[in-house]
C-alpha positions, 0 to 999 in steps of 0.5 A: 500500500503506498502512503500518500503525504501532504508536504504541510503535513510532513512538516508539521509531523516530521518525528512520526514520520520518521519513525514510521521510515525506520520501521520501514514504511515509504511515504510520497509526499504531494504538494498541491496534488502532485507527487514531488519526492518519494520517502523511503527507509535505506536498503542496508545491503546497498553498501552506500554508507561505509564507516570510517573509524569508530570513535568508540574504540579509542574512546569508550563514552565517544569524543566531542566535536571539539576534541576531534578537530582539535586532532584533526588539525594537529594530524594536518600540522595546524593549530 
């Protein structure tokens, strides 16, 4: 069955919409009738997300955002 959408309604709605794409469903989204995009959870076998280093590892409880460039900028030789 597909889900149609009003866009006011999206907006006005976002967090259930967005858990109801993480539970799978698919929404297309109208405005004034007409279809203009189509919302749709990611296909976890299409290898499109990759993860680069996971901070956890090295850090048990993450790293700030600060602290990361802080590193970042030290790697690069910049201050």
């Amino acid at each position: 069955m597909k889900n149609i959408i009003g866009l006011k309604e999206l907006r006005e709605n976002a967090d259930t919409f967005i858990s109801q794409v993480e539970k799978g469903r698919s929404f297309i989204v109208v405005r004034r009738s007409r279809p203009i995009f189509k919302i749709v959870p990611p296909d976890e076998t299409d290898n499109t997300w990759e993860t680069v280093i996971d901070f956890t590892k090295f850090y048990k409880d993450g790293i700030s955002a600060r602290q990361l460039l802080k590193k970042l900028r030290a790697l690069n030789g910049k201050s």
